[in-house]
N, C-alpha and C positions, 0 to 999 in steps of 0.2 A: 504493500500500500504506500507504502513512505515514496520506496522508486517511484511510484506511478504520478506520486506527484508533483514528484522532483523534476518527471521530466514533463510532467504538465504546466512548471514555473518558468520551465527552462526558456530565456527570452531569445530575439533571435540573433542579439551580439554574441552569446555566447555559444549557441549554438555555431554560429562562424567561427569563434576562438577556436573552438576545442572541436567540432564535427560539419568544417567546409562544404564535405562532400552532399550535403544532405538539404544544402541550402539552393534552394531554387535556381536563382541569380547565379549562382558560380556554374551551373548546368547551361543557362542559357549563355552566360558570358566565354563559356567554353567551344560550343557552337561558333560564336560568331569569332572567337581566337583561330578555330581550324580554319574557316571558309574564307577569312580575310590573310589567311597566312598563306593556303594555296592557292587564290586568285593574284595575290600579289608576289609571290614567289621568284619565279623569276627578271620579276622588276627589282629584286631586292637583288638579286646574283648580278645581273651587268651594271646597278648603282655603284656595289659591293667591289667587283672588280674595277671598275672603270676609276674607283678614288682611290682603291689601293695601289692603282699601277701610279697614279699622279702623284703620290707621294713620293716616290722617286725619280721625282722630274729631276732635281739639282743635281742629282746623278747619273744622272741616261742624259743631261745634256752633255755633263765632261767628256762624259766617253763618246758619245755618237753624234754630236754636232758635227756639220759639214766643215770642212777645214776654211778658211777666211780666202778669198778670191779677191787675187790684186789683176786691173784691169791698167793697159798700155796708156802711157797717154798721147793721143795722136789731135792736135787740132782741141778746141775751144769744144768745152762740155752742153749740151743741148740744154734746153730750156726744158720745165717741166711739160709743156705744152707738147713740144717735139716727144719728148720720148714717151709721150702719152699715145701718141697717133702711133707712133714704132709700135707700140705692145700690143694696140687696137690691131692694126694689121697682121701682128702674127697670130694674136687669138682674136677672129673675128667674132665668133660664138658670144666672146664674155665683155664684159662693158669694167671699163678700166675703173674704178673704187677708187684706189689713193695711191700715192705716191712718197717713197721717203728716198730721201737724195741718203748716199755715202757721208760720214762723217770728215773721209777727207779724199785728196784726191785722187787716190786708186782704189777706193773704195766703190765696186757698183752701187747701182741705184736696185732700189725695192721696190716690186710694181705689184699692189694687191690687184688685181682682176674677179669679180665677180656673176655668176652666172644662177638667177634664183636663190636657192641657199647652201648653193655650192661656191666654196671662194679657193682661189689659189694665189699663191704668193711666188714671183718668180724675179730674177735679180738679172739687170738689162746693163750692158755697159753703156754710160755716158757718153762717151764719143763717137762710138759709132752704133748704139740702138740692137747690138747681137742680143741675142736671148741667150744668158747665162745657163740654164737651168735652174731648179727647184732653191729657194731659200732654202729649204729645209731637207733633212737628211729621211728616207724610208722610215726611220723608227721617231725619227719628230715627228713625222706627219702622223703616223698611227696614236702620239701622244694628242697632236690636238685634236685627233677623231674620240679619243677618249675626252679632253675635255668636253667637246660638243656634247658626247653623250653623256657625262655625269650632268653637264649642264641645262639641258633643255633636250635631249634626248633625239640629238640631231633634228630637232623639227621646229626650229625656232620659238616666237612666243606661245603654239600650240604645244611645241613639246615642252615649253614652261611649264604650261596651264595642267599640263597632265603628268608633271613631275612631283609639282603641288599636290594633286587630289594623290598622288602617290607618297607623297611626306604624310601625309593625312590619315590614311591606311595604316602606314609602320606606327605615329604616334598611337593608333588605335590598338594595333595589333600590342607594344608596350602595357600601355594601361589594362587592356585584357588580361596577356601573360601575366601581369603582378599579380591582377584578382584571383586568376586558374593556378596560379603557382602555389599559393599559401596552403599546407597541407594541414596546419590546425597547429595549437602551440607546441608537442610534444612533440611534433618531427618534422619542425623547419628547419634543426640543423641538418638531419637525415637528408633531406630533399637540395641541400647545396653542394651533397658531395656526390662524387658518381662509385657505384659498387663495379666495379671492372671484373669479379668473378661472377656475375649475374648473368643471366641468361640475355640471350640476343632485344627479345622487344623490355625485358628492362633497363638492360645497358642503355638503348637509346632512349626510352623514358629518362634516363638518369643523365644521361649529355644532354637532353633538350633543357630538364628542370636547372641543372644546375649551371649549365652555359649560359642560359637563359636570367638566373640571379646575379651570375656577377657579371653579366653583362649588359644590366637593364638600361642601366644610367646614362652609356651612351647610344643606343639604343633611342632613347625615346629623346636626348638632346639632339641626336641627328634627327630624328623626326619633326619635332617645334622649330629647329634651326632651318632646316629641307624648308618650311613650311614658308620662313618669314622669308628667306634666300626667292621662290618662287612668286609670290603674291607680294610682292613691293607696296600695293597700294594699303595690304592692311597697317602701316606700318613702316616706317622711317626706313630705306633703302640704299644702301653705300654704293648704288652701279650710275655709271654718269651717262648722261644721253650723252646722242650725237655731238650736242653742242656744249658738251661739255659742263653742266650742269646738274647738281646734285638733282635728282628724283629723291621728294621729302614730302611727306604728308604732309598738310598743314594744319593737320588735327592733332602734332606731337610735340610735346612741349622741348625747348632746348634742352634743358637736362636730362629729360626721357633719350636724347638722340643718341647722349655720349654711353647711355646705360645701354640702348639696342648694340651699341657699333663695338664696345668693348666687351661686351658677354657672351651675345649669339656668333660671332666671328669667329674667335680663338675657341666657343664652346661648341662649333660645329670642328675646326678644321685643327683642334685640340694643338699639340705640340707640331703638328706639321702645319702651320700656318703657315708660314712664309713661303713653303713650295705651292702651297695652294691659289696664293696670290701672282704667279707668277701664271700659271696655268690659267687660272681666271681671265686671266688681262687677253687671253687669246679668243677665250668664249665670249667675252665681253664685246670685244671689236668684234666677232662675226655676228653681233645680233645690234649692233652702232647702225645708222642709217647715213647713207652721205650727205656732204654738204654739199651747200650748194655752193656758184663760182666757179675759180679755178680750184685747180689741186692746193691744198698743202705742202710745201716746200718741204719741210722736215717735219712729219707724224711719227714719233717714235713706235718701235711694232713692239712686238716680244720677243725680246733675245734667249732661244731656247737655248 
């Protein structure tokens, strides 16, 4: 008699404390953890990879940058104008973007060429308009194909918009996994370690639970970060338009700005910041629109 109505006091906090499994809510919030895990699943593997390989940009550029190309100097260097028409003629297909002159005088010039949301970057001698070949080396170029894709998912501000509802998904899929993870007080420590003599579908029960704990945190700051990096407008945005001007809500108050710009930054792209920003600055420019006028004389690019 006493059990019966011990467990007829029994409220529904503690029933979660101590008997999770039995709690409605963590059945239904388990559901939507599997079907938002497998629908977004491999949007998580080429995010996954695509920022893991960009961590290693400052790396893969020492080794595999194209070696520096000195060009002859024959006769008085063209105007941007001329060797704008030179690079039109030899790629008729793509409409010439921008221009960045050499820093000195054997330096080629950098001719981005753009074609829809396909851009190439190709390096022209100043004096005589030859086409150099590629700025960039085979394994640079597959670098900024990965930035495009961590960035916008090669599909410009569409594959923004559907990066975002993709940040959105994983901050979900977080919050679920904490709720589905908690096994009740007596064996939460149980559940963060893995039994490696255990049979096969508990082994991986026990890597899912316990990868899953110690790696909630970034985890779902990549997800709120993904979110705010995506949707500029909810929310003070570090990316500069064409014209070079901050994109800022004007519903944030100054002190809110330095709080978004110093926490969601370094709290998405953690101890590899600095490679990130270099990577960035390439995804950045292919989503820049042109100016109008002439070219710019010296647009700096990204020195991979």
């Amino acid at each position: 008699m006493c059990a019966q109505l011990t467990a007829q006091k029994i409220t529904s906090w503690q029933r979660w404390v101590h008997r999770p499994q039995r709690v409605w809510i963590r059945r239904t919030l388990f559901q939507v953890h599997l079907w938002v895990g497998l629908g977004i699943g491999l949007y998580i593997v080429a995010i996954s990879i695509s920022g893991s390989a960009l961590v290693f940009l400052p790396q893969l550029r020492r080794h595999f940058s194209r070696s520096r190309i000195a060009v002859t100097l024959s006769g008085p260097r063209m105007s941007v104008e001329e060797l704008a028409q030179h690079a039109q003629r030899a790629y008729p297909a793509y409409e010439v973007d921008n221009i960045r002159e050499g820093q000195s005088p054997r330096e080629p010039d950098e001719v981005v060429l753009e074609r829809g949301h396909k851009r190439i970057d190709r390096l022209f001698d100043p004096y005589t308009g030859l086409d150099l070949g590629n700025r960039y080396s085979v394994l640079e170029q597959i670098v900024v194909w990965l930035t495009g894709l961590h960035d916008d998912l090669l599909g410009g501000s569409t594959g923004a918009l559907v990066n975002g509802i993709g940040s959105c998904f994983l901050t979900l899929l977080a919050l679920t996994g904490a709720i589905v993870w908690w096994p009740g007080i007596r064996n939460w420590r149980r559940s963060a370690k893995i039994r490696w003599k255990a049979r096969l579908p508990r082994l991986n029960w026990d890597l899912h639970s316990a990868i899953g704990f110690w790696c909630w945190l970034f985890v779902f700051v990549w997800g709120i970060s993904g979110i705010y990096f995506c949707f500029p407008a909810l929310s003070f945005n570090p990316r500069l338009s064409s014209s070079g001007e901050s994109q800022v809500s004007i519903f944030v108050s100054p002190r809110s700005l330095s709080i978004h710009v110093f926490t969601l930054w370094p709290a998405h792209f953690f101890l590899c910041l600095p490679h990130f920003i270099s990577a960035g600055s390439i995804g950045s420019r292919r989503r820049s629109g042109r100016s109008s006028g002439s070219f710019p004389q010296s647009r700096p690019l990204p020195a991979l």
